[in-house]
C-alpha positions as CSV (number, residue, x, y, z in Angstrom):
1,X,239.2,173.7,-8.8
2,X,240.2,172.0,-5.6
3,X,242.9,173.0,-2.8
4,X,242.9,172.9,0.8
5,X,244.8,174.9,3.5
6,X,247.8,171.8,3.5
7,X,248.1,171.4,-0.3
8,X,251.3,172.4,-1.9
9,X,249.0,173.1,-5.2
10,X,245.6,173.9,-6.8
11,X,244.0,171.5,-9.6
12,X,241.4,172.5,-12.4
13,X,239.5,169.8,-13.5
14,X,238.3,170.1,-17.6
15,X,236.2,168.0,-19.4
16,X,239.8,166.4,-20.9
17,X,242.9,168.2,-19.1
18,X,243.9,168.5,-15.9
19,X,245.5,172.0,-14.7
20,X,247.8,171.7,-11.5
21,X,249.1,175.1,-10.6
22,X,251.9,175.5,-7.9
23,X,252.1,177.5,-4.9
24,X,254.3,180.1,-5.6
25,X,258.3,179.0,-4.6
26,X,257.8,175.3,-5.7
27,X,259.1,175.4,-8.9
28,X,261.1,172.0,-7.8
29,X,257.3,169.7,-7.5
30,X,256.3,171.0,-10.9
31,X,259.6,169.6,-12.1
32,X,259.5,167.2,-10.2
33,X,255.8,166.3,-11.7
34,X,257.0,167.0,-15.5
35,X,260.2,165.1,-15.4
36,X,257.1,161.8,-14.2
37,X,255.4,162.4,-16.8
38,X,257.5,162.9,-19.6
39,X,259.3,159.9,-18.8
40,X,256.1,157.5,-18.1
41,X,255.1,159.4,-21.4
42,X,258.1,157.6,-23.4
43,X,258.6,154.5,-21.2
44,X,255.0,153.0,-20.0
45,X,252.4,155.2,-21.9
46,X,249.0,154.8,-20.1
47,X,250.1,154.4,-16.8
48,X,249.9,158.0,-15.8
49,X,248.3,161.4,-17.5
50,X,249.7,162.1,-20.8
51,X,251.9,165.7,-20.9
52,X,250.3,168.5,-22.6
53,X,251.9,171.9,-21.7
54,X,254.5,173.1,-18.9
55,X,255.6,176.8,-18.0
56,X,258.5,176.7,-14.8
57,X,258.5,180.2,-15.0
58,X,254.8,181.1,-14.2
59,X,254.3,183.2,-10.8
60,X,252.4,179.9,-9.8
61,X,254.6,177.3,-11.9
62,X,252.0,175.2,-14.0
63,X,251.6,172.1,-15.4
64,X,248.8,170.3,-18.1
65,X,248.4,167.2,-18.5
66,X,245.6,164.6,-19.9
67,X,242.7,163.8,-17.1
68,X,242.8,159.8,-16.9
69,X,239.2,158.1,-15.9
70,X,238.4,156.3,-12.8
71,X,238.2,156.7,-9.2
72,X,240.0,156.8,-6.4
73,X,240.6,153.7,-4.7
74,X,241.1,155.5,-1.2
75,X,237.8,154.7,0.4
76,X,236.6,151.6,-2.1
77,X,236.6,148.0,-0.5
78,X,239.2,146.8,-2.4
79,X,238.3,143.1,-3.8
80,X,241.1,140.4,-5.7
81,X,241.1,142.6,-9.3
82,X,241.3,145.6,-7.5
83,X,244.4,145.0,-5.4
84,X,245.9,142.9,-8.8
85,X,245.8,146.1,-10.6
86,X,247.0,148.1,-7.9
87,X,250.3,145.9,-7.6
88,X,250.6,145.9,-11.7
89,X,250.2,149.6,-11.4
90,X,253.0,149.6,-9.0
91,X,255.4,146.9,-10.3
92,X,254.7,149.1,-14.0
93,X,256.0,152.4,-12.5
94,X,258.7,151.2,-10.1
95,X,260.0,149.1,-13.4
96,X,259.3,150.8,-16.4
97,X,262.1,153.6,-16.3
98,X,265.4,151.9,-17.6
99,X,268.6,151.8,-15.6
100,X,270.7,153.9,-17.6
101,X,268.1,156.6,-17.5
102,X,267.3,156.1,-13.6
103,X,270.5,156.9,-13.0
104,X,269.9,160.7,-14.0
105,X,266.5,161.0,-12.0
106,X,267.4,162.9,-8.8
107,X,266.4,161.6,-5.6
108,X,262.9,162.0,-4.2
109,X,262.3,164.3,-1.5
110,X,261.1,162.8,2.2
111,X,263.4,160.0,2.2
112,X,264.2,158.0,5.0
113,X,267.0,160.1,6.5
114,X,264.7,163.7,6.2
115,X,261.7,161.6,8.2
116,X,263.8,160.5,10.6
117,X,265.3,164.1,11.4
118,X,261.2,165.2,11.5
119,X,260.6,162.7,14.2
120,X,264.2,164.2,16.3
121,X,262.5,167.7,16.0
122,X,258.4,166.5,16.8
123,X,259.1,164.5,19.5
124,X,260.0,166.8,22.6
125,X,256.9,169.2,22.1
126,X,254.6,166.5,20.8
127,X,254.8,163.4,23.2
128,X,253.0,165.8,25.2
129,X,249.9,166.3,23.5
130,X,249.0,162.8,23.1
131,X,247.2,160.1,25.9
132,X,249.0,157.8,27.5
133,X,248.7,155.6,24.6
134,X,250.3,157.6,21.8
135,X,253.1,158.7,24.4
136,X,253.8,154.7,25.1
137,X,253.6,153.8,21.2
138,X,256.1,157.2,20.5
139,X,258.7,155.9,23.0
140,X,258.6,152.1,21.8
141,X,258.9,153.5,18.8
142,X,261.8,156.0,19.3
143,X,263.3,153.3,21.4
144,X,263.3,151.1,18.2
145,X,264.6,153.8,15.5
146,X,267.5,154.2,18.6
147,X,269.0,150.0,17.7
148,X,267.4,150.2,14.5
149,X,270.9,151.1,12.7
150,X,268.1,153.6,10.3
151,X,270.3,156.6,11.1
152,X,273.5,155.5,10.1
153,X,274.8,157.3,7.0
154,X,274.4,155.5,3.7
155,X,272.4,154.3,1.1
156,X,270.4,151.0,1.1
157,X,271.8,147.8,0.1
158,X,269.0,146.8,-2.3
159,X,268.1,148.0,-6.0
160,X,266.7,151.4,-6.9
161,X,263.8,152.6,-8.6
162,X,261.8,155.3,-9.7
163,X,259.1,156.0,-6.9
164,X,256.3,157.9,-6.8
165,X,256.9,159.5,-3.3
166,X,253.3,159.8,-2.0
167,X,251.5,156.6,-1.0
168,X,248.0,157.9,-0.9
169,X,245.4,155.6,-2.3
170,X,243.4,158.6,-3.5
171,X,246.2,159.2,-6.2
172,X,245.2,155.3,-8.0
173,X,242.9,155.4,-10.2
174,X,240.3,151.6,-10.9
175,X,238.1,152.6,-13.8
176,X,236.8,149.0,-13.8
177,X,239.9,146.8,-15.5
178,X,243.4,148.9,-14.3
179,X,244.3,151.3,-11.7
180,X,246.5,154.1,-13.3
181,X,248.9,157.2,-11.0
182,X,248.3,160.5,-10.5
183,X,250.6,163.2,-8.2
184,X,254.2,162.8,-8.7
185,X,255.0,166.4,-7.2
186,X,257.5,164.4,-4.5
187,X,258.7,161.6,-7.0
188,X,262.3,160.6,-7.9
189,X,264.7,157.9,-7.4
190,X,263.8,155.5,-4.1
191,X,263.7,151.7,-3.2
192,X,260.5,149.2,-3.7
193,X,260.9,148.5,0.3
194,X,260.4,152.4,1.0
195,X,257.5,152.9,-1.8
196,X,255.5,150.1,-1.0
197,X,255.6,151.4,2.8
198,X,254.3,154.4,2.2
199,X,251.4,152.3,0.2
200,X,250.8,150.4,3.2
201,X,251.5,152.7,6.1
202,X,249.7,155.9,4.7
203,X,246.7,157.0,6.9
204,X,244.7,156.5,3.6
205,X,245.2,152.6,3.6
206,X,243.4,151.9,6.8
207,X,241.3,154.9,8.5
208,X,238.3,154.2,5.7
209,X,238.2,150.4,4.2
210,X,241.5,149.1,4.8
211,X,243.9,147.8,2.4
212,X,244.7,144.2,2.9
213,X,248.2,144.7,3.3
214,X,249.4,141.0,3.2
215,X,247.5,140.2,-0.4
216,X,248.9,143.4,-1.5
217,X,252.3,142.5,-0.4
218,X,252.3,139.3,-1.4
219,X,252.1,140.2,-5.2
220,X,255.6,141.7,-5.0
221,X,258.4,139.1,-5.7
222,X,261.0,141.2,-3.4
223,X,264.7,139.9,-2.4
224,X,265.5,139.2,0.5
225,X,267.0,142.4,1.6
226,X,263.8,144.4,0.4
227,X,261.6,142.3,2.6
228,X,263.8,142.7,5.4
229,X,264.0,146.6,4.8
230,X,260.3,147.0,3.9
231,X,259.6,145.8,7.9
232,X,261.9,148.3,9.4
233,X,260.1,150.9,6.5
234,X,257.0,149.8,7.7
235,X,257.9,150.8,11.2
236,X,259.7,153.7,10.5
237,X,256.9,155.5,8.7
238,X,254.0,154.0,10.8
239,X,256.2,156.0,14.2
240,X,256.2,159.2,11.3
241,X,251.9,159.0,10.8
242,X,251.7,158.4,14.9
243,X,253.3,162.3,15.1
244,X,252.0,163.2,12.1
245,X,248.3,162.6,13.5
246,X,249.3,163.5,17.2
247,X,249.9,167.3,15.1
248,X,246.5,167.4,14.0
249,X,244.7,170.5,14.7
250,X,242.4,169.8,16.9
251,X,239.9,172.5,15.5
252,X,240.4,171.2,12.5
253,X,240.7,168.2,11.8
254,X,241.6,165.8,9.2
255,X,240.8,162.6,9.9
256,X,237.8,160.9,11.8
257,X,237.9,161.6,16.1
258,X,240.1,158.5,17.2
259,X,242.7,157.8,14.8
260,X,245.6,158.8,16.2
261,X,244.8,156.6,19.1
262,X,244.0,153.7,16.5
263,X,247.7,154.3,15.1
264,X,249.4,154.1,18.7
265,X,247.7,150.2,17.8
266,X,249.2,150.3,14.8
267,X,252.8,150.6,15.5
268,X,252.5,148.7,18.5
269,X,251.6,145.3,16.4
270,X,254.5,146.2,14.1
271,X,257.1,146.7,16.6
272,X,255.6,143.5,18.5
């Protein structure tokens, strides 16, 4: 079994199933999970664990599913057939569900509207725990959200799709040909521009062996409006992971002594 202070859930491991049991309350991320992999299930079978069992109504709502080989690619130097299956895994899942059914998918949770009210609330009691670094980096990038036009009401200008809603690399799985998806607790209907930010953007990308973001970019044939939005994504949720890791408990913490620091950088060459 595996769980941790942060996680929304607990997972058994068996030798062919994978249990993921719910804190108590989120009945919405073990729909949320089911409604994935039902439809991946019908729609692109192989690309994500097979449903086996569901109960909603558990004290701890519960899902099983089949356990998929392969490792995790967070933390792998990622060479050429890597980061090819990685964007076939992608394109696969933001593609495979059909219109007429996307259109009944709700839409995912943390979208770009919800992050952007986070950031309102973190920033008066957190620009004042970070150097003078982070604080510089969290008012460029404040600054920027302020004439980005991000907070006007409204829906994107640019295709939909059915997204994953949690760019960690640990949740791709190589096992030596293809990279198939795990975790789909915070999935539902999104844009390729806001996906493929939280691919490139997530703390998991870079802090270890970092993801070559251009080749992995590259592989995407976006319009012109998605490459447009997936800059001012980029930005938006780099500015998110600055607070998010300015937050860190500093008994505790999550990721190596440093990186909060190293993500002041980060946003800084984005917005330059």
């Amino acid at each position: 079994m595996t769980s941790s202070p942060w996680s929304t859930h607990t997972v058994e491991l068996g030798s062919h199933s994978v249990t993921k049991r719910f804190r108590r309350g989120n009945r919405e991320q073990c729909e949320r999970e089911w409604r994935a992999l039902t439809l991946f299930d019908r729609y692109a079978p192989g690309l994500v664990p097979e449903p086996r069992a569901v109960d909603f109504t558990a004290d701890e709502p519960t899902v099983v599913m089949s356990r998929l080989p392969g490792e995790p690619l967070r933390g792998q130097a990622l060479g050429d057939r890597q980061t090819e299956a990685l964007a076939a895994a992608v394109t696969r899942l933001h593609s495979a569900v059909p219109p007429e059914v996307l259109t009944g998918v709700p839409l995912r949770p943390g979208r770009q509207h919800t992050v952007i009210g986070q950031i309102r609330s973190w920033a008066p009691r957190v620009r004042g725990r970070g150097d003078g670094k982070v604080v510089a980096a969290m008012d460029s990038g404040l600054a920027w959200l302020a004439r980005s036009g991000m907070e006007k009401p409204g829906r994107p200008a640019v295709p939909r799709v059915f997204g994953s809603g949690d760019g960690n690399l640990a949740n791709y799985l190589w096992d030596g040909s293809r990279v198939r998806v795990v975790d789909f607790e915070d999935s539902g209907l999104s844009d390729r521009a806001f996906e493929l930010a939280e691919i490139t953007e997530h703390v998991a990308g870079w802090v270890d062996r970092p993801l070559d973001v251009v080749s992995f970019l590259d592989r995407f044939d976006l319009t012109a409006a998605e490459r447009a939005r997936l800059g001012e994504c980029r930005r938006l949720l780099a500015l998110v992971w600055l607070f998010l890791l300015a937050l860190d408990d500093a008994e505790h913490p999550r990721n190596p002594p440093g990186t909060v620091e190293r993500q002041a950088d980060r946003l800084a060459e984005l917005l330059g």
